[in-house]
N, CA, C and O atoms as CSV, one atom per row, in Angstrom:
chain,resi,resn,atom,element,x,y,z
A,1,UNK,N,N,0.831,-1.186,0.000
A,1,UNK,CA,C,0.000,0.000,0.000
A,1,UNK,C,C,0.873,1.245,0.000
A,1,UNK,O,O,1.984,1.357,0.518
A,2,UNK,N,N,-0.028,2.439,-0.872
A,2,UNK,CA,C,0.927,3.414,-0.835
A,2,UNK,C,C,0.433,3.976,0.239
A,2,UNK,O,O,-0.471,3.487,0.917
A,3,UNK,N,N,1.163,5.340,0.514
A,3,UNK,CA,C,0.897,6.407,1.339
A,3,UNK,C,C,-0.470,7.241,1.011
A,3,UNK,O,O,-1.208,7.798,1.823
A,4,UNK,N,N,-0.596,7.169,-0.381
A,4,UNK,CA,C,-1.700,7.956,-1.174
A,4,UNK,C,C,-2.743,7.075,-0.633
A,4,UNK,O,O,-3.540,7.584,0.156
A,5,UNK,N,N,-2.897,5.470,-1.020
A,5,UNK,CA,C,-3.825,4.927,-0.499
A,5,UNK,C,C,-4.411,5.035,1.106
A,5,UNK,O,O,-5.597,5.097,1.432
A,6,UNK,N,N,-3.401,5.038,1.869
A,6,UNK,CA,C,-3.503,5.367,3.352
A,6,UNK,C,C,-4.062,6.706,3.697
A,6,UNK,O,O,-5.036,6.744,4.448
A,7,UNK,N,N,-3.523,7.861,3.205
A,7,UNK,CA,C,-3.915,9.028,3.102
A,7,UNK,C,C,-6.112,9.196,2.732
A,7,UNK,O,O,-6.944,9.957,3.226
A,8,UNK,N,N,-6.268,7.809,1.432
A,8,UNK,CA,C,-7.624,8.058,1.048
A,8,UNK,C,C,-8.440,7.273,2.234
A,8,UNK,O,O,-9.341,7.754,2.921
A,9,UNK,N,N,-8.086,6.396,2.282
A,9,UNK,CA,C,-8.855,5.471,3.850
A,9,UNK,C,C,-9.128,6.189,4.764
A,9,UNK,O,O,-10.257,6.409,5.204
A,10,UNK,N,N,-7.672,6.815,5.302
A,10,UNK,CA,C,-8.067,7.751,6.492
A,10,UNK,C,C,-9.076,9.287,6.538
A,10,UNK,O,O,-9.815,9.652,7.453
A,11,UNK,N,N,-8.841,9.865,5.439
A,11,UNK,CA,C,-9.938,10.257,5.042
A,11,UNK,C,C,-11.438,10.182,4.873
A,11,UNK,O,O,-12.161,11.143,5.135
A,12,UNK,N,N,-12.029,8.679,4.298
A,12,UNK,CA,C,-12.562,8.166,4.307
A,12,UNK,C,C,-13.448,7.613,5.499
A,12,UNK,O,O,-14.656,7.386,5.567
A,13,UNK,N,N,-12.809,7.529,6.066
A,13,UNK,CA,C,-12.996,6.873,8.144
A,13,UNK,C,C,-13.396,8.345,8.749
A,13,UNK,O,O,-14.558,8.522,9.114
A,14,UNK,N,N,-12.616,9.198,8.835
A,14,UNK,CA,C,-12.553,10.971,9.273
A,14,UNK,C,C,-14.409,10.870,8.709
A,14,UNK,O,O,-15.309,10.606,9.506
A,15,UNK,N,N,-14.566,11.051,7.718
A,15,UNK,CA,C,-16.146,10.713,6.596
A,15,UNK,C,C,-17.197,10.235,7.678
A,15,UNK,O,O,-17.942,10.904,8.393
A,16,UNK,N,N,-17.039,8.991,7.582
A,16,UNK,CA,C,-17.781,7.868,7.719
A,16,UNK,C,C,-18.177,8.445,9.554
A,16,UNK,O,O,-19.339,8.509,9.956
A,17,UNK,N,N,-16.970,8.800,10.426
A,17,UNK,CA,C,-17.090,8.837,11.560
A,17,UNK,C,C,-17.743,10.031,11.944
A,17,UNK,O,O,-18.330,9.974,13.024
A,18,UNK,N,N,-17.795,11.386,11.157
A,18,UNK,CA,C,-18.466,12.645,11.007
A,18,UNK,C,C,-19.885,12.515,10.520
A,18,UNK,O,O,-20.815,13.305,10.684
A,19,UNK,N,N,-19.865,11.331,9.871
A,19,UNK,CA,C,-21.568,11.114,9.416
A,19,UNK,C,C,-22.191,10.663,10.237
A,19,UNK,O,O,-23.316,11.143,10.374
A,20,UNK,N,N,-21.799,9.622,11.097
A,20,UNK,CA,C,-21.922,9.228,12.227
A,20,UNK,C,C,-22.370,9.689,13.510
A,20,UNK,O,O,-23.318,9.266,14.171
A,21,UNK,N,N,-21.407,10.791,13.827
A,21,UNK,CA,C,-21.845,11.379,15.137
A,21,UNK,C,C,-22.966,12.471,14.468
A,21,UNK,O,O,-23.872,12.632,15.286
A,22,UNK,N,N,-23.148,13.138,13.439
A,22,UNK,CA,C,-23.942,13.891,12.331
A,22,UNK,C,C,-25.451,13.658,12.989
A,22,UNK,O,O,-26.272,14.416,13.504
A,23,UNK,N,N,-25.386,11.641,12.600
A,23,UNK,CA,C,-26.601,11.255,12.855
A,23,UNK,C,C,-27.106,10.854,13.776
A,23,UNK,O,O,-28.269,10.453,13.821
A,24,UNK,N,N,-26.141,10.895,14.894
A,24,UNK,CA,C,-26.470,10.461,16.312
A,24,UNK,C,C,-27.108,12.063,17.085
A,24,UNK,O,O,-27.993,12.328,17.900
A,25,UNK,N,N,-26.221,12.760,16.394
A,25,UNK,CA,C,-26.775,14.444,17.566
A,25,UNK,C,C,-27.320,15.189,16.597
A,25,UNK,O,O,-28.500,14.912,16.379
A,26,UNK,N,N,-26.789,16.170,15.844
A,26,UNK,CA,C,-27.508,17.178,14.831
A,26,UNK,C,C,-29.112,16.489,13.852
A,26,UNK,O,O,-30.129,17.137,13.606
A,27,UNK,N,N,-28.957,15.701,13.652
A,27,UNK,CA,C,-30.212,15.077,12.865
A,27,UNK,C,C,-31.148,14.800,13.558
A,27,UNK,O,O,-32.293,14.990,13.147
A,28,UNK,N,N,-30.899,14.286,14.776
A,28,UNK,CA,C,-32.148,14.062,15.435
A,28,UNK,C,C,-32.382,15.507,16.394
A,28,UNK,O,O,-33.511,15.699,16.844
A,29,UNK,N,N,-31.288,16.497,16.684
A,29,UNK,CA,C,-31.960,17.528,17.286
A,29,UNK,C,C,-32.724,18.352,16.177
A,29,UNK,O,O,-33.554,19.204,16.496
A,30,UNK,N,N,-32.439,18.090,14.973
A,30,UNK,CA,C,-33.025,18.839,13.955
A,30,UNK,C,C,-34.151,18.549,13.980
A,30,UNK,O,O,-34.969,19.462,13.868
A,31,UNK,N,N,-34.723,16.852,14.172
A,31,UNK,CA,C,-35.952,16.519,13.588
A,31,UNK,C,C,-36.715,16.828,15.165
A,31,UNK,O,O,-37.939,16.721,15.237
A,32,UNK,N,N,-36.234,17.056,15.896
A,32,UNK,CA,C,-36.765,17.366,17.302
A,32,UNK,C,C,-37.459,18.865,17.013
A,32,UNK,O,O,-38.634,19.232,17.036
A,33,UNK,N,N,-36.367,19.474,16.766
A,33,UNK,CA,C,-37.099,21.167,16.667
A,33,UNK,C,C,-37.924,21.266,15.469
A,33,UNK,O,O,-38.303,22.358,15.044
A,34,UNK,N,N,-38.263,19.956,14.813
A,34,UNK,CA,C,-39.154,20.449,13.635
A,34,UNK,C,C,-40.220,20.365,14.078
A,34,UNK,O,O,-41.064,21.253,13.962
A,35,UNK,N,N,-40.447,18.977,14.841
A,35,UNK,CA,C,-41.569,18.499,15.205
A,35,UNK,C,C,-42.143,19.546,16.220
A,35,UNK,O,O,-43.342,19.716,15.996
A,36,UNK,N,N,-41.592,20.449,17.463
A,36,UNK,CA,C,-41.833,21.307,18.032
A,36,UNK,C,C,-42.896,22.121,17.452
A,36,UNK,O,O,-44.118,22.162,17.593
A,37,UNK,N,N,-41.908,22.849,16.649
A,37,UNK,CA,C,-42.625,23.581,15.575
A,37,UNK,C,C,-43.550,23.631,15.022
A,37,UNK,O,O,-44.280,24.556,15.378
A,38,UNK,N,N,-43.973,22.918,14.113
A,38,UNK,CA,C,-45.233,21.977,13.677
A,38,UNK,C,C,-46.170,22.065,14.260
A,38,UNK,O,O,-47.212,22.671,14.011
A,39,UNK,N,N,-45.571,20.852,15.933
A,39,UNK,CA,C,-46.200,20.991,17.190
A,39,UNK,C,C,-47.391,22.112,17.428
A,39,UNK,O,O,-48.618,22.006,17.411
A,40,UNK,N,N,-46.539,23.189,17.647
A,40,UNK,CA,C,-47.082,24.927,18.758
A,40,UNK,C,C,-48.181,25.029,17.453
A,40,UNK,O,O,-49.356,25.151,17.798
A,41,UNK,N,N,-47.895,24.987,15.929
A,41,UNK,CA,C,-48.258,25.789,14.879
A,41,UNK,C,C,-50.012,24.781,14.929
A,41,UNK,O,O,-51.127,25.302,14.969
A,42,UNK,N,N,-49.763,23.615,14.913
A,42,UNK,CA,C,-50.701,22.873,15.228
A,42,UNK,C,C,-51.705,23.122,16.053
A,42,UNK,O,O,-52.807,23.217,15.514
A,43,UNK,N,N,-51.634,23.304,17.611
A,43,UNK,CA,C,-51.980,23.516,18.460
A,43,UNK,C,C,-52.587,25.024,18.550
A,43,UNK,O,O,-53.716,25.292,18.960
A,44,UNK,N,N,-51.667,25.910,18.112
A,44,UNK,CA,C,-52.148,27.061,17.755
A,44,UNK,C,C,-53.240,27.023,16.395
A,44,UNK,O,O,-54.061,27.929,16.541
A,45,UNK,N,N,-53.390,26.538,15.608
A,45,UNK,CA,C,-54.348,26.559,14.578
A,45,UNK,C,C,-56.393,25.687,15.272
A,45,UNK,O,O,-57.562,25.827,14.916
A,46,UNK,N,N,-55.581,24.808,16.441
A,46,UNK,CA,C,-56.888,23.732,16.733
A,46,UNK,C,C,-57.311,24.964,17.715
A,46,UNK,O,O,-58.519,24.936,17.950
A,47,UNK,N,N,-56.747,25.837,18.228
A,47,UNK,CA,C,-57.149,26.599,19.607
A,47,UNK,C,C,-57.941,27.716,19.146
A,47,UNK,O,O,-58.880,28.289,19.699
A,48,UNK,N,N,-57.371,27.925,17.995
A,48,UNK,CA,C,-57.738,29.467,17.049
A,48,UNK,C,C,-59.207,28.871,16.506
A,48,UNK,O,O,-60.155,29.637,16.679
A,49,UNK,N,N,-59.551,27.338,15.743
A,49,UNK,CA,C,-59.865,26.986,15.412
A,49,UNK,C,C,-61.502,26.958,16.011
A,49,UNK,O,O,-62.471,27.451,15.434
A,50,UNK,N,N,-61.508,26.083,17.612
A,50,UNK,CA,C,-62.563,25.800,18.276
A,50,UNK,C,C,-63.300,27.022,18.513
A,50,UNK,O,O,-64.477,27.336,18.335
A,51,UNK,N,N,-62.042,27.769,19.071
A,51,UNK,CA,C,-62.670,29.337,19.249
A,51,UNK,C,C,-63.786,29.929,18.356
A,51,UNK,O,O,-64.997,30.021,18.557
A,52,UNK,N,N,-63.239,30.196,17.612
A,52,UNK,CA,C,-64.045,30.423,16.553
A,52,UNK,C,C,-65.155,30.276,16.267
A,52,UNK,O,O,-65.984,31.142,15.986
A,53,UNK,N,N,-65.379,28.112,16.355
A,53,UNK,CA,C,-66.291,27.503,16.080
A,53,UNK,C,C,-67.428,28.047,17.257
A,53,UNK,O,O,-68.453,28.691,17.036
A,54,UNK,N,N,-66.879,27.550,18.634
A,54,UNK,CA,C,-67.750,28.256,19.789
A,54,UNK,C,C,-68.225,29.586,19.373
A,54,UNK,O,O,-69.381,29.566,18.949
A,55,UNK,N,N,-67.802,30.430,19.379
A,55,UNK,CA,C,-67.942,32.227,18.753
A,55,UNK,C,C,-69.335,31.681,17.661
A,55,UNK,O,O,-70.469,32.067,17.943
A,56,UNK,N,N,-69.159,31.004,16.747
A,56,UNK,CA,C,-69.880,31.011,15.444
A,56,UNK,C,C,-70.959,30.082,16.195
A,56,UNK,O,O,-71.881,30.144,15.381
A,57,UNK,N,N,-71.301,29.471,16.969
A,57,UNK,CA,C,-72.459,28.618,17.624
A,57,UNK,C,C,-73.238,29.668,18.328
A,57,UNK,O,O,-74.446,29.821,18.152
A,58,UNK,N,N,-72.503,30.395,19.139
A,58,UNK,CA,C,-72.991,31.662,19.963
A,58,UNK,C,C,-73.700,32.228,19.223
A,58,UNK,O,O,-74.922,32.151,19.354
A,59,UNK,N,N,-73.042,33.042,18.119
A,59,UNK,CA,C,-74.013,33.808,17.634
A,59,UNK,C,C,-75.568,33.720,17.042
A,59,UNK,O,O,-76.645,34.314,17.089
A,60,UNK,N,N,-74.605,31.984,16.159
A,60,UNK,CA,C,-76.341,31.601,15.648
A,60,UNK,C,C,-77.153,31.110,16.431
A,60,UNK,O,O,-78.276,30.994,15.941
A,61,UNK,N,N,-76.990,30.598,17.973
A,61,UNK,CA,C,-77.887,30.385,19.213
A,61,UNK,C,C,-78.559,31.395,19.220
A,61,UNK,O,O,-79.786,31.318,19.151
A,62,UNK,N,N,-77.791,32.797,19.321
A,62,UNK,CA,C,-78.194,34.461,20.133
A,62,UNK,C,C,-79.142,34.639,19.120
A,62,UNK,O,O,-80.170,34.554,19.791
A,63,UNK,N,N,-79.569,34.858,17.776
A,63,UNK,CA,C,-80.386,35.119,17.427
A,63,UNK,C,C,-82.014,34.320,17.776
A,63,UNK,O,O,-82.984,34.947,18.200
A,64,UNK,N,N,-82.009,33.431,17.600
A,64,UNK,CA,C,-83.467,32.998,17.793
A,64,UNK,C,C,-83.606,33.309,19.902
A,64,UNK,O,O,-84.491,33.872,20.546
A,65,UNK,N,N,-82.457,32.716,20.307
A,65,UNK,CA,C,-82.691,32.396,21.949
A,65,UNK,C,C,-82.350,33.684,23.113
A,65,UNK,O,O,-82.309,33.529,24.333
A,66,UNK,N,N,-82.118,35.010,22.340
A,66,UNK,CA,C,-81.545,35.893,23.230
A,66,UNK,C,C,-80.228,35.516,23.434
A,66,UNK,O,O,-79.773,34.564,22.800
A,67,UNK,N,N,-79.230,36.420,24.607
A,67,UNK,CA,C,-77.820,35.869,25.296
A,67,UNK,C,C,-78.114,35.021,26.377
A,67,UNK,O,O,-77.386,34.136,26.827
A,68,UNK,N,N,-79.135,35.323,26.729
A,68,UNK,CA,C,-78.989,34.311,27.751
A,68,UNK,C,C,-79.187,32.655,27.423
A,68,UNK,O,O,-78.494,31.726,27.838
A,69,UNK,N,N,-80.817,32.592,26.205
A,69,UNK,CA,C,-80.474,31.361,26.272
A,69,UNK,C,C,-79.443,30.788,25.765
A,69,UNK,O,O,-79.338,29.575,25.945
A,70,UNK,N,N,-78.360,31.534,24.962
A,70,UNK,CA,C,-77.502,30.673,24.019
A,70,UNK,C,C,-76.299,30.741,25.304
A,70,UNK,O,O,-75.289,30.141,24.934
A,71,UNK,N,N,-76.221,31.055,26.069
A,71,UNK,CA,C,-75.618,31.055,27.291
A,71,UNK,C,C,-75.883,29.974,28.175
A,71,UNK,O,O,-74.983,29.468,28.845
A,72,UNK,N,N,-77.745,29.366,28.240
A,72,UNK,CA,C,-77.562,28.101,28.332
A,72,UNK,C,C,-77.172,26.886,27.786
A,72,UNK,O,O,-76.614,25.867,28.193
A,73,UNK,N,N,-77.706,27.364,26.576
A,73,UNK,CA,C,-77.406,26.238,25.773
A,73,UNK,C,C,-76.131,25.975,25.653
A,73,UNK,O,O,-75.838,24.816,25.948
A,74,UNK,N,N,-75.079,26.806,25.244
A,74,UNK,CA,C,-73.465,26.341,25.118
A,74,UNK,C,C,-73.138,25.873,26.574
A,74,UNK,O,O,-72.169,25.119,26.665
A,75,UNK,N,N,-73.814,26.211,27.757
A,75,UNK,CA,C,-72.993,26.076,29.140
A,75,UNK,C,C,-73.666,24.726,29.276
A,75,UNK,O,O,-73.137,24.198,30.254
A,76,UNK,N,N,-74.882,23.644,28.594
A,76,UNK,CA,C,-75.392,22.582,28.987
A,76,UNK,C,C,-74.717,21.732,28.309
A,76,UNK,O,O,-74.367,20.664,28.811
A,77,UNK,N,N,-74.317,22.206,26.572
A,77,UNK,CA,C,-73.584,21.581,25.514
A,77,UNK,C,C,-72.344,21.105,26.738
A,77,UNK,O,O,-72.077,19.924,26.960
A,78,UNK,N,N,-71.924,21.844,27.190
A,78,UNK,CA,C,-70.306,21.769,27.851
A,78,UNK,C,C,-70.534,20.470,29.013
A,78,UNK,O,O,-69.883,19.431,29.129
A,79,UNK,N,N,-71.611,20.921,29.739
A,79,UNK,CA,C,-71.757,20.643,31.050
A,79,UNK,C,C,-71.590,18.770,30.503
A,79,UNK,O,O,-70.642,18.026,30.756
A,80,UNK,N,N,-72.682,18.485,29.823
A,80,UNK,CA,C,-72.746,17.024,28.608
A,80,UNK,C,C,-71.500,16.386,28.346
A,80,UNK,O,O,-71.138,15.230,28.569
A,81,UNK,N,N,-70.836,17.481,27.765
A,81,UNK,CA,C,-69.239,16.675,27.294
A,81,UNK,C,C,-68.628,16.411,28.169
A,81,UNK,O,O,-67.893,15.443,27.971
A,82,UNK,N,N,-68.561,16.986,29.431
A,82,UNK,CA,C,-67.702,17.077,30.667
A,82,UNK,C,C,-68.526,15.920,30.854
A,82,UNK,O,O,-67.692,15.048,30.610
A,83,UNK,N,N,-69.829,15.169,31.180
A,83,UNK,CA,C,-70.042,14.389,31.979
A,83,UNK,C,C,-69.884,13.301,30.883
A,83,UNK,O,O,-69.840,12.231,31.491
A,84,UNK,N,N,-69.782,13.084,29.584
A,84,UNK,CA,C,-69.188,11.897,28.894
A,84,UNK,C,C,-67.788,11.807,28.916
A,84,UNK,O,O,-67.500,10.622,28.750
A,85,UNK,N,N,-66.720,12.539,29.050
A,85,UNK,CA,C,-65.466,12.525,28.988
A,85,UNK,C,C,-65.234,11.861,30.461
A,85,UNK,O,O,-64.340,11.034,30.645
A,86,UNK,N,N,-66.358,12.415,31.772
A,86,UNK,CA,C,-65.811,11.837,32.994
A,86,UNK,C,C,-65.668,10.218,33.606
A,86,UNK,O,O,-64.964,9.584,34.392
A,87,UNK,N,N,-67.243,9.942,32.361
A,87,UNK,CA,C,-68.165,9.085,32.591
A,87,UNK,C,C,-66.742,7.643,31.821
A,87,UNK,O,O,-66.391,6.536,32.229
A,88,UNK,N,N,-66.409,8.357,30.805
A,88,UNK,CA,C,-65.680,7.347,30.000
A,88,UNK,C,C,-64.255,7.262,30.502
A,88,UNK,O,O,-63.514,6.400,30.029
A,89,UNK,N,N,-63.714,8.312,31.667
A,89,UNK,CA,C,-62.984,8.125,32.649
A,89,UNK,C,C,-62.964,6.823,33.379
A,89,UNK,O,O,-62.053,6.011,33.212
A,90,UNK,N,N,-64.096,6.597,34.290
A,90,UNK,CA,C,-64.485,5.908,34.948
A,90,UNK,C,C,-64.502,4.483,34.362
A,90,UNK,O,O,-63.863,3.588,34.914
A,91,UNK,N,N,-65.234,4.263,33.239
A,91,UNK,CA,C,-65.130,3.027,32.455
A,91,UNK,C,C,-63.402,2.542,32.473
A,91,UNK,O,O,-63.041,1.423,32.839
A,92,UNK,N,N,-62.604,3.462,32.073
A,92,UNK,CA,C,-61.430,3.190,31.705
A,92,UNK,C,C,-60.403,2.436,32.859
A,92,UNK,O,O,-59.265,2.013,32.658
A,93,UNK,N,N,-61.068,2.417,33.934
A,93,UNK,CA,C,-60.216,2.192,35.168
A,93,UNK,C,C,-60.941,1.156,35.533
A,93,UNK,O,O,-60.662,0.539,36.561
């Protein structure tokens, strides 16, 4: 073997061992902060989202029912989900 050849191996290894640690730390902190990201943008779109939807139930309640009744009605809608979400709590255990 020459020196040239030795020279390309070791090179080669230097490579192989930089791709390596590459994919052990930087790649996965990369795919970490993507998913974050995504994450908040997600979360922020479902929050913006419901809002809304609630807001847009309100209003078309308020016309036929006054504020108050659409004040019941969304606070009984709620009261309902809370007691199926608790109810299916309970099952779960």
């Amino acid at each position: 073997m020459s020196m040239h050849e030795y020279a390309t191996k070791f090179a080669d290894l230097l490579e192989q061992i930089a791709e390596k640690v590459r994919a052990m730390t930087v790649d996965r902190v990369a795919f970490g902060i993507k998913m974050t990201g995504l994450g908040i943008l997600v979360a922020t779109m479902a929050f913006t989202t419901l809002s809304f939807l609630l807001w847009a139930i309100f209003g078309a309640l308020e016309i036929p029912l006054t504020t108050a009744g659409a004040f019941a009605v969304l606070a009984s809608m709620l009261i309902i989900g809370g007691m199926v979400v608790w109810f299916k709590r309970i099952d779960e255990e």
